[in-house]
C-alpha positions in Angstrom: 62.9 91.9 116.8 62.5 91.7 120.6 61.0 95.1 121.6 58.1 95.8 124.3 55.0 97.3 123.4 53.1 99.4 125.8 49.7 98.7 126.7 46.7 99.9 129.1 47.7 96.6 131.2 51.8 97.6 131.2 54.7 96.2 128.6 54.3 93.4 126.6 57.2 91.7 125.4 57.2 91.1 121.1 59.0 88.8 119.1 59.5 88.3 115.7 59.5 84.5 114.0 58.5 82.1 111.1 55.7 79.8 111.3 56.8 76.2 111.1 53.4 74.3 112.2 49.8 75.3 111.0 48.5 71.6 112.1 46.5 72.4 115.5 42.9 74.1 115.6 44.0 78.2 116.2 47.1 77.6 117.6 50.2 78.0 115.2 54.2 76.8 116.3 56.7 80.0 116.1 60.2 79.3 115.4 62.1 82.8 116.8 66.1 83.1 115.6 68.4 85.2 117.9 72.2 85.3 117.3 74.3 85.4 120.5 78.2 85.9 120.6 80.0 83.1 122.0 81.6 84.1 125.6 84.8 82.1 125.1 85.4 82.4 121.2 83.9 85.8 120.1 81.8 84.7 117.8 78.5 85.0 116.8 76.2 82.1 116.6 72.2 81.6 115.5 70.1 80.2 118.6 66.5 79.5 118.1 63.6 79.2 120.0 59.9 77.8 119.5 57.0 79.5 120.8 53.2 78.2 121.0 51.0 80.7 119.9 47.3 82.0 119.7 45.8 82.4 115.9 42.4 83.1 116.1 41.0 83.3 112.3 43.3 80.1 111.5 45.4 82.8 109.0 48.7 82.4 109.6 50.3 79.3 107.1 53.5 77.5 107.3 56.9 80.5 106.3 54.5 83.0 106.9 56.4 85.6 108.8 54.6 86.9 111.8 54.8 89.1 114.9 53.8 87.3 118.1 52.8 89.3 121.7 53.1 88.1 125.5 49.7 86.8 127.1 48.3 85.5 129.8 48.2 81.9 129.8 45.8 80.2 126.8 47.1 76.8 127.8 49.2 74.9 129.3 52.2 75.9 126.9 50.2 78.8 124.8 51.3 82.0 126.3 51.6 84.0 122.9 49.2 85.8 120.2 49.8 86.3 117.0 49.5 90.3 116.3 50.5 90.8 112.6 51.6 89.0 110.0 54.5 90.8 108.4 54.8 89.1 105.1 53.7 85.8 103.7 55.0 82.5 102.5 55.5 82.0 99.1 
């Protein structure tokens, strides 16, 4: 899921990912899968991605399944809230 979301401030760009580190105070890591074809071989591969981002109630737990948003800059490599989680680890 890489869609835009429009907002009073303009788009926002939305991805879709699994939490793989609850370990930090309100910040959760984001692991985001994409497949891409291969431009020589034709075939499709799984790349992946982690994101740093913003959970502010502490909520989200490791192979939760969340929905993350573009930000301005939290930190120095938190650019990312978390907007929904879509389904939870069990």
């Amino acid at each position: 899921m890489t869609d835009n979301i429009e907002t009073e401030r303009g788009r926002r760009q939305v991805l879709a990912g699994t939490v793989v580190s609850d370990k930090m105070d309100k910040t959760v890591t984001i692991k985001v899968e994409r497949t891409v074809m291969h431009p020589l071989y034709k075939r499709f591969m799984k790349k992946s991605q982690k994101y740093v981002a913003h959970d502010e109630t502490n909520d989200c737990n490791i192979g939760d399944r969340v929905v993350i948003t573009a930000c301005r800059p939290l930190s120095k490599r938190k650019r990312w809230r978390v907007t929904e989680i879509v389904e939870r680890a069990k």
